[in-house]
C-alpha positions as a Python dict, from the first residue, in 0.01 Angstrom:
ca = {
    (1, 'X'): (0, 0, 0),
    (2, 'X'): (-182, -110, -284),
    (3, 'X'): (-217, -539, -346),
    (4, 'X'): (5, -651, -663),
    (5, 'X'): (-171, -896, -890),
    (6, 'X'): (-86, -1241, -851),
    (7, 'X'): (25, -1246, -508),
    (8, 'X'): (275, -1523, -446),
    (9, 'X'): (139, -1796, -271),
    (10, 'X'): (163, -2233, -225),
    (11, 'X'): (55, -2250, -564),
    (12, 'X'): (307, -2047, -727),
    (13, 'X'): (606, -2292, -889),
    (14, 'X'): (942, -2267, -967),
    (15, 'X'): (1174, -1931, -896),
    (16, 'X'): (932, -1632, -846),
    (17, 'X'): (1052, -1293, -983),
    (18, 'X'): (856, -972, -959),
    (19, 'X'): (782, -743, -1194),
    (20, 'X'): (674, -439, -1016),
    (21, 'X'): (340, -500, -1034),
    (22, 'X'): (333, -863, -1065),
    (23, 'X'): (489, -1217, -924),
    (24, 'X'): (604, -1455, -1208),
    (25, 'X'): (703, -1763, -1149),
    (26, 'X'): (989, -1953, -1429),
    (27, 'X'): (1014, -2365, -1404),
    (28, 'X'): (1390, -2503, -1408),
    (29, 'X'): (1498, -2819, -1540),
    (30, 'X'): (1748, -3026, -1354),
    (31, 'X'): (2103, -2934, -1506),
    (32, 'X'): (1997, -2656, -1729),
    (33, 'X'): (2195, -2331, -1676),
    (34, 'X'): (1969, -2057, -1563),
    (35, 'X'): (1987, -1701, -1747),
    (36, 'X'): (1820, -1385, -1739),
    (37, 'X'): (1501, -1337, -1934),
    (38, 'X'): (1390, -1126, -2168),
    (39, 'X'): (1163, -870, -1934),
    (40, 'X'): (1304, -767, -1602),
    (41, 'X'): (1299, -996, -1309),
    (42, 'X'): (1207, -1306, -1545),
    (43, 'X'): (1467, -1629, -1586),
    (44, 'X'): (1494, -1867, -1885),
    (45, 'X'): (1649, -2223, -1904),
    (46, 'X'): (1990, -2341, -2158),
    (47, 'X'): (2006, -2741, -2165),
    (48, 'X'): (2322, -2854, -2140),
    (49, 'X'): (2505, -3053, -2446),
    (50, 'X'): (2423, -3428, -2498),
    (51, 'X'): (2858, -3454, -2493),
    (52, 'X'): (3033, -3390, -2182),
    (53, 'X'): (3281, -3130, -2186),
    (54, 'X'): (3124, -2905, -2416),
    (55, 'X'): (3141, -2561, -2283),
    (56, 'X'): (2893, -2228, -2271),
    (57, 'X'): (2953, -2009, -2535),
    (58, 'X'): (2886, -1686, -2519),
    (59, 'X'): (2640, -1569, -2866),
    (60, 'X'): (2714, -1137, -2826),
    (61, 'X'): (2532, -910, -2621),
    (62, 'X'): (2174, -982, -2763),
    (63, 'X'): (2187, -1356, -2744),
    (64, 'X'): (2197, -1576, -2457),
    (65, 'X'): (2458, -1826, -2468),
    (66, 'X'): (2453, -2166, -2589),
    (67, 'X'): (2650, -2482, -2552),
    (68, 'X'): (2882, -2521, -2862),
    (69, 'X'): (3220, -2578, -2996),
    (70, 'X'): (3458, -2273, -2834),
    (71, 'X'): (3603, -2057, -3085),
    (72, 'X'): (4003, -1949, -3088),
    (73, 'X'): (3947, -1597, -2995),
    (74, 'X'): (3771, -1698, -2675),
    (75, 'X'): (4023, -1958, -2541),
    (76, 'X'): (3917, -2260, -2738),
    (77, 'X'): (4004, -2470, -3032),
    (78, 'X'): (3763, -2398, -3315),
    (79, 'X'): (3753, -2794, -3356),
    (80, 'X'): (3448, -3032, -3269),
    (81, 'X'): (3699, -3322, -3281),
    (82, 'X'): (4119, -3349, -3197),
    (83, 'X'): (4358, -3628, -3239),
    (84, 'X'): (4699, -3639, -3190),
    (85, 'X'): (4944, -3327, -3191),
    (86, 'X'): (4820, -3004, -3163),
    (87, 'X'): (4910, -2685, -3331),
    (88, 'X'): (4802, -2351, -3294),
    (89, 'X'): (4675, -2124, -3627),
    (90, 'X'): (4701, -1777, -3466),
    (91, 'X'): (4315, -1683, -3477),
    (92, 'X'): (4207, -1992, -3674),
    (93, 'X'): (4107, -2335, -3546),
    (94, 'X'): (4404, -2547, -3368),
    (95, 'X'): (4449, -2843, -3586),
    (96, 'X'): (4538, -3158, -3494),
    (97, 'X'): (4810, -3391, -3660),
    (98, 'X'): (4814, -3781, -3589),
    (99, 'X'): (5152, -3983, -3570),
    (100, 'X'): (5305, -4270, -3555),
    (101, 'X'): (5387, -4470, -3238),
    (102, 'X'): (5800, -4490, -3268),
    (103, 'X'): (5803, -4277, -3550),
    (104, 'X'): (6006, -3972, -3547),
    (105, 'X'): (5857, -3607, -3566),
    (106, 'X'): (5928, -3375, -3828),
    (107, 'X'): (5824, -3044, -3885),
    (108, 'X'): (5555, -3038, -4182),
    (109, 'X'): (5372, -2698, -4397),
    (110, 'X'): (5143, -2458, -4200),
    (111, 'X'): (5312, -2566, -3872),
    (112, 'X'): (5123, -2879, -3926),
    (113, 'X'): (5370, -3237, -3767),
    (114, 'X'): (5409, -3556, -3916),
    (115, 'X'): (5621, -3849, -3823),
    (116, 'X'): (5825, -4061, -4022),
    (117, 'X'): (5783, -4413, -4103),
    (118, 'X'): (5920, -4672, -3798),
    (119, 'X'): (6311, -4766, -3880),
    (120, 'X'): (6384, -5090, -3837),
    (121, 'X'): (6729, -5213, -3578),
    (122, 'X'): (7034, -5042, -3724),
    (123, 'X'): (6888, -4822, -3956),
    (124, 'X'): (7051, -4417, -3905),
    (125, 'X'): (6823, -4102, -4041),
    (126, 'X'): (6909, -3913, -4358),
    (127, 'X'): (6824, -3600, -4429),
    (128, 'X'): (6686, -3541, -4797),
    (129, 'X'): (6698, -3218, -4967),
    (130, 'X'): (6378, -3026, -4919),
    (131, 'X'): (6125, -3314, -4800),
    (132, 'X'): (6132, -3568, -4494),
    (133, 'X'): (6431, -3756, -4371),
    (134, 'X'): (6407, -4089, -4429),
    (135, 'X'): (6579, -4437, -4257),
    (136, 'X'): (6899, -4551, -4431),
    (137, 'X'): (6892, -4859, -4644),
    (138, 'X'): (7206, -4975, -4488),
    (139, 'X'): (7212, -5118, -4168),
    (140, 'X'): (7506, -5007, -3848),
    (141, 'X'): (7618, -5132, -3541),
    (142, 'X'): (7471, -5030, -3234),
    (143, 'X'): (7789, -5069, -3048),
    (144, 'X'): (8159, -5087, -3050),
    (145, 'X'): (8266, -5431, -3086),
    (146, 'X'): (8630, -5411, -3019),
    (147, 'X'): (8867, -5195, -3007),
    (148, 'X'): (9050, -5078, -3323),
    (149, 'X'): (8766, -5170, -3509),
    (150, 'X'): (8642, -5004, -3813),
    (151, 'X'): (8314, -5012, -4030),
    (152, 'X'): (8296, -5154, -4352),
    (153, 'X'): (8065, -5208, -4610),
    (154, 'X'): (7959, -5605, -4697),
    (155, 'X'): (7788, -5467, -5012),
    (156, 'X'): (7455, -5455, -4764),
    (157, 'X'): (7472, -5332, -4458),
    (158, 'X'): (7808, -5154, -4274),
    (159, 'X'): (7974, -5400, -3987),
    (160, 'X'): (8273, -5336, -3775),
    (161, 'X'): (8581, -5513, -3950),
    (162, 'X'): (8744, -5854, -3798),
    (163, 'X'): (9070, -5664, -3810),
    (164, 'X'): (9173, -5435, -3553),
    (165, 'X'): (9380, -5062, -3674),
    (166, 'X'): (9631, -4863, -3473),
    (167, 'X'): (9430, -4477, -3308),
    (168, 'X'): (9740, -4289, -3379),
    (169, 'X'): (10072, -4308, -3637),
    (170, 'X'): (10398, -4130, -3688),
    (171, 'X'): (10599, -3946, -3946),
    (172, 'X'): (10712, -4202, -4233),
    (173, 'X'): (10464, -4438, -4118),
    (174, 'X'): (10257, -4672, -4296),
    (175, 'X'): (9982, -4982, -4228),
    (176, 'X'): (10080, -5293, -4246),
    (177, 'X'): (9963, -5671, -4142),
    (178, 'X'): (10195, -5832, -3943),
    (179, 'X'): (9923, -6091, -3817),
    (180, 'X'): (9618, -6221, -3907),
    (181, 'X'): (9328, -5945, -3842),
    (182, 'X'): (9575, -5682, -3682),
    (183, 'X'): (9672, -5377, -3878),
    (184, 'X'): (9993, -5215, -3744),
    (185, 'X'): (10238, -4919, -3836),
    (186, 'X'): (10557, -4973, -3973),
    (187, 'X'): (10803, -4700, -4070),
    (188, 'X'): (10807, -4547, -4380),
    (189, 'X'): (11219, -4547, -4521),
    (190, 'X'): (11257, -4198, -4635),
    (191, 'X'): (11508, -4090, -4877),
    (192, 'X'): (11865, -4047, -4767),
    (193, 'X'): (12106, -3767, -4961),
    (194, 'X'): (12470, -3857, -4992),
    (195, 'X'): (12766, -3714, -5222),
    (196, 'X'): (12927, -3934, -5496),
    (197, 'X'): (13253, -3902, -5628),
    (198, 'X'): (13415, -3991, -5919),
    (199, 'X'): (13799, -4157, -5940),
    (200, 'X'): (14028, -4250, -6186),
    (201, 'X'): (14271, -4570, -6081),
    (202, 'X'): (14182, -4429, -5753),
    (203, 'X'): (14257, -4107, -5766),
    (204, 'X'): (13990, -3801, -5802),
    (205, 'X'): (14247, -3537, -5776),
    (206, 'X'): (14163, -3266, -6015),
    (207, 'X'): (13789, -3403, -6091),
    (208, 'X'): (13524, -3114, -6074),
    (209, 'X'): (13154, -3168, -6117),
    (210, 'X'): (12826, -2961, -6246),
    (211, 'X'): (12621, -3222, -6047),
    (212, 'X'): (12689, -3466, -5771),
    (213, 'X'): (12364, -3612, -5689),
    (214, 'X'): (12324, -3944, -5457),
    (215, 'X'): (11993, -4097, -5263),
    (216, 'X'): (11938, -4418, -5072),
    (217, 'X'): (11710, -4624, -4872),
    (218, 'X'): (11808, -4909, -4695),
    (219, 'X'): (11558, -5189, -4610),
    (220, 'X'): (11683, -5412, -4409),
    (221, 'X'): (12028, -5586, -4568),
    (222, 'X'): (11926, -5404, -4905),
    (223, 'X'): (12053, -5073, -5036),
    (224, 'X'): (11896, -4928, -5304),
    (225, 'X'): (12030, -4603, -5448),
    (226, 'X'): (12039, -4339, -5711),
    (227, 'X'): (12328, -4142, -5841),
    (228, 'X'): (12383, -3905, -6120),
    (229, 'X'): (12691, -3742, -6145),
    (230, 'X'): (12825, -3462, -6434),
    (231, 'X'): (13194, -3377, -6472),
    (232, 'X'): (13312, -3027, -6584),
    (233, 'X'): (13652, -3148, -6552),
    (234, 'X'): (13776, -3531, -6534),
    (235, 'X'): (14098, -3438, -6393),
    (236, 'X'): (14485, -3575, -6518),
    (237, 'X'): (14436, -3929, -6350),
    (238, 'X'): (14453, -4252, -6518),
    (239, 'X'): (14304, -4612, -6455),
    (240, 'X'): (13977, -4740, -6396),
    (241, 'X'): (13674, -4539, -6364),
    (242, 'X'): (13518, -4576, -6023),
    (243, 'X'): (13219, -4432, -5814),
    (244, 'X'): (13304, -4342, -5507),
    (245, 'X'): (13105, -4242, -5181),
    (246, 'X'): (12881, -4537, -5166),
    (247, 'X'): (12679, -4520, -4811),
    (248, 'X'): (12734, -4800, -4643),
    (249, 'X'): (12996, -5031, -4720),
    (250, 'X'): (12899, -5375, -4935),
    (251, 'X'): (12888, -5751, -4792),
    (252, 'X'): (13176, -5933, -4807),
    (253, 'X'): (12951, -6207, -4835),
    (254, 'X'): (12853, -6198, -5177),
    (255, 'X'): (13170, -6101, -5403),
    (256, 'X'): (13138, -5783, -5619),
    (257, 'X'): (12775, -5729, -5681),
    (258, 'X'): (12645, -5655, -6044),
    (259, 'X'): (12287, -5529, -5983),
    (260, 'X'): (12305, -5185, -6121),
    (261, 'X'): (12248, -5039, -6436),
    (262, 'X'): (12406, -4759, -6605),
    (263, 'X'): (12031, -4617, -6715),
    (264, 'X'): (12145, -4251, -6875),
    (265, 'X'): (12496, -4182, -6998),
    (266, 'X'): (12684, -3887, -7191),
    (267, 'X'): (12972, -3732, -7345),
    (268, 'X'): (13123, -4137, -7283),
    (269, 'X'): (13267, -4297, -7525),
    (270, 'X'): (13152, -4723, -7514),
    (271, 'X'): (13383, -4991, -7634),
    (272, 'X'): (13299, -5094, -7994),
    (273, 'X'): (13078, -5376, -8016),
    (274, 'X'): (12946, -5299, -7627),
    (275, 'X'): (12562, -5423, -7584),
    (276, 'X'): (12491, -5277, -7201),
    (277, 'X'): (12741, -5059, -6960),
    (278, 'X'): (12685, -5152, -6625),
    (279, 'X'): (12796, -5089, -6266),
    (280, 'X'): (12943, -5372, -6038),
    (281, 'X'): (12980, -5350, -5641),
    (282, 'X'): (13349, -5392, -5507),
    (283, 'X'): (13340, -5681, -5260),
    (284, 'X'): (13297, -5477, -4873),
    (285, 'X'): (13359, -5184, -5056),
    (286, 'X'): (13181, -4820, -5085),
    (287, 'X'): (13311, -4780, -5440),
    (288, 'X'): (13264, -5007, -5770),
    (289, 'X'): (13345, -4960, -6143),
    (290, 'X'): (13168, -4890, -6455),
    (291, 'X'): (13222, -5218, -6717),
    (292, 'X'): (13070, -5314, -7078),
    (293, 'X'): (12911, -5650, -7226),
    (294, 'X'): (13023, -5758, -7555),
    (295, 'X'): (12835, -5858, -7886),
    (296, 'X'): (13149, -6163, -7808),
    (297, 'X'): (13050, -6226, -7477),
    (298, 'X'): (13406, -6044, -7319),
    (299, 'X'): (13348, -5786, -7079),
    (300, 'X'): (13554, -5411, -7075),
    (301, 'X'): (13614, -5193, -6744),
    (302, 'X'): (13594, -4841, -6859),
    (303, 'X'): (13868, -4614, -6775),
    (304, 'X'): (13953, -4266, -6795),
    (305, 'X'): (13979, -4265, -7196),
    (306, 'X'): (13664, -4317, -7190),
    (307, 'X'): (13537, -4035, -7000),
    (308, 'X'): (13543, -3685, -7108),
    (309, 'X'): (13578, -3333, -6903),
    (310, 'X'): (13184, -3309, -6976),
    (311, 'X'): (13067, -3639, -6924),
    (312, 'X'): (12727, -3719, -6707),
    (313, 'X'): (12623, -4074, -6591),
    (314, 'X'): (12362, -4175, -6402),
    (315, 'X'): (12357, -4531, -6195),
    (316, 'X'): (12062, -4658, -6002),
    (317, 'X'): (12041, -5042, -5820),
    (318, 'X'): (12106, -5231, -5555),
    (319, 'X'): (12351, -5420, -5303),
    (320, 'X'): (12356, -5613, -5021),
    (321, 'X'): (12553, -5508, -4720),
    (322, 'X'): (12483, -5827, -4485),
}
């Protein structure tokens, strides 16, 4: 067996390799990474990074590896330096976005974050039409303060209202302050239809009509109502010209009752020298009767002369029936 050159022995330092034909011995540094060399059965050293944390990387086939900044494609970042959120680039480096402590995060170009500025108490986040939301100007409340509250604006901020509002409402109802800082619902007084008739001293035998029209409300002791009524035949009765068919009865309280105007009349023929025509209220009565003022001062109760087979009148006011 023949002797190979450089036999090892005491002297020999570091890890020995052999070659075939020879022993070689390669020094190692504390830390380094030990790697194959470039002949068979030889070693080499790689220091290690000044940084902690910064990994082997591998250089191809022909290279030995070195300690360096990892790229994407083999698991890393393809960044020497990160700080704050961090978003991935597909085969580029991750990037890094920094934010703002309390800040809210929005969603920025090139998946890239930012974060918005810090709101201050009460302030709500708007949207704005292609760019970042933004804090309101405007301040709200954090809380309920009381039921039935609502907001409202003090030209500054939005606050919840002193006065207090009803959650729900009926049909024909409306708001309404009955007290200092409550809101309440009252009923709305809908229209009411009745049917007026027309008499002559009493009578409205043989009286026929193109139009017999009659509404009222009544709010509390007041009636207010509307009638318009058309004749197509005032009948063969004589006397005073009444309306008939009031709906509800006047106050015998207050006399006959003269609040009512005669506002549209035709086809009837006026007193001379009459300034108004007007309707007056018998005294707890449903009826009353049409009557003029004079240029004089002397007042005229119409009656059936007046009145012809066509005529139309129309009569809106108000009585009291307490």
């Amino acid at each position: 067996m023949p002797t190979e050159a450089n036999s090892i022995n005491a002297a020999t330092t570091g890890i020995v390799g052999n070659t075939g034909t020879a022993f070689t011995g390669t020094a190692v540094t504390q830390y380094n990474v030990i790697l194959g060399g470039s002949t068979s059965s030889t070693l080499t050293n790689v220091a290690p990074s000044a940084a902690s944390g910064v990994p082997l990387i591998s250089q191809g086939a022909a290279s030995n590896p070195i300690f360096g900044t990892a790229v994407v494609a083999g698991g890393g970042t393809g960044a020497v330096t990160l700080t704050g959120v961090l978003t991935g680039n597909g085969t580029n480096a991750i990037t890094a976005s920094t934010v703002t402590q309390h800040g809210v995060i929005v969603g920025g170009a090139s998946n890239a974050v930012s974060s918005t500025a810090v709101g201050s108490t009460g302030q709500v986040l708007q949207g704005n039409s292609a760019a970042d939301p933004t804090y309101s100007t405007a301040t709200y409340p954090s809380s309920a303060t009381g039921t039935g509250t609502i907001l409202r604006a003090d030209g500054t901020n939005w606050s919840a209202t002193t006065a207090t509002y009803p959650n729900t409402t009926g049909s024909n109802t409306f708001l309404t302050s009955t007290t200092a800082n409550t809101v309440s619902t009252a009923t709305f007084i809908p229209l009411t239809s009745f049917t007026p008739t027309m008499a002559f001293g009493g009578s409205n035998t043989g009286i026929t009509y193109a139009t017999q029209f009659g509404r009222y409300m009544q709010i509390g002791s007041a009636v207010y109502f509307l009638i318009t009524i058309s004749l197509t035949s005032k009948g063969a009765q004589v006397g005073n010209a009444t309306i008939e068919g009031l709906p509800v009865a006047t106050s015998g309280s207050f006399g006959n009752q003269n609040n009512n105007a005669v506002t549209q009349y035709g086809n009837v023929t006026l007193p001379v020298g009459s300034l108004t025509c007007l309707f007056e209220n018998g005294n707890n009565a449903t009826n009353g009767v049409f009557y003029t003022n004079s240029i004089t001062g002397g007042t005229t109760v119409l009656t059936n002369t007046n009145f012809a087979n066509n005529s139309t009148v129309q009569v809106q006011g108000f009585y009291f029936v307490i």
